[in-house]
N, C-alpha and C positions, 0 to 999 in steps of 0.2 A: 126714843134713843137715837142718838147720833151716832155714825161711825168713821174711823177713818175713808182714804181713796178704797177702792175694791184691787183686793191684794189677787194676783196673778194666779186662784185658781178656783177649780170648781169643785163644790159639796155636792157629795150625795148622798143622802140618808135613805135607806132602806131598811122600812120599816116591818117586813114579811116576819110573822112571826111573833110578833108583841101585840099582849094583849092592853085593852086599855088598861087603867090604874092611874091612883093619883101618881106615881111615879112619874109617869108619863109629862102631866104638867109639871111637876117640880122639874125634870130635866130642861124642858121648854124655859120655863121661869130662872133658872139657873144660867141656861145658854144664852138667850139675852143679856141678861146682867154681867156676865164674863164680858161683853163686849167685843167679840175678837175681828180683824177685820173682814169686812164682809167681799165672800168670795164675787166670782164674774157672774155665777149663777149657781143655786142648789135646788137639786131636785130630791122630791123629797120622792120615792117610787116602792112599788108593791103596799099601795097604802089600801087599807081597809078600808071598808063604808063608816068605821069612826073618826080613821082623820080627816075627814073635811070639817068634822062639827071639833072636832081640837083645833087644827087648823083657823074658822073661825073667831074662836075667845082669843088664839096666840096674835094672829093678825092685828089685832087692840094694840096690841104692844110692841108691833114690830114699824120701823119708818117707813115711809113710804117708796125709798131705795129700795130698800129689805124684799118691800111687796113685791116691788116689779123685777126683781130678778131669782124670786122662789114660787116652784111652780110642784102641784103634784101629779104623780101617776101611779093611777094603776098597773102598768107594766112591768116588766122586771126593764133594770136599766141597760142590757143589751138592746130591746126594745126602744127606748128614749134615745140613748147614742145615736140609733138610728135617725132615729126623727130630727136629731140636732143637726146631726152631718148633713137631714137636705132642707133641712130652715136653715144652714150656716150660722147656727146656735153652737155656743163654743162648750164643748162636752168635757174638756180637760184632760185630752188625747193627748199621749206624747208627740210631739211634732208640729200640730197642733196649729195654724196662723188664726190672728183674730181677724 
């Protein structure tokens, strides 16, 4: 899948709380196919020991943009912000410079 430029903001999916289910990839399956443009960076945080191996098969499907600008954690994303603000990774703060 191809997508447009990377539109001016950041995803966070936090995923605390879902268990797996085929649900889970039909979303996956669905959200790619929607196309929508791809944010600066999404994190996907509070991931379980199963989304890596989801993560995994989704990867198949996603561009190689996609790849390099979604990353997961395990932390809650107060935890992440952190770590963006001192890698000058752009966390999608109001104010916010690239």
């Amino acid at each position: 899948l191809t997508r447009a430029q990377p539109a001016a903001h950041v995803c966070v999916i936090d995923v605390a709380g879902i268990k797996l289910s085929p649900k889970v990839y039909v979303y996956c399956k669905y959200m790619l196919k929607e196309n929508p443009p791809r944010p600066l960076r999404t994190y996907v945080v509070n991931t379980p020991k199963w989304a890596t191996k989801v993560y995994a098969v989704v990867r198949k499907l996603m561009s190689p943009e996609d790849i390099a600008t979604t990353s997961l954690h395990t932390e809650p994303w107060a935890v992440v912000r952190s770590a963006c603000a001192s890698a000058r990774l752009p966390s999608g703060d109001p104010g916010e410079r690239e």
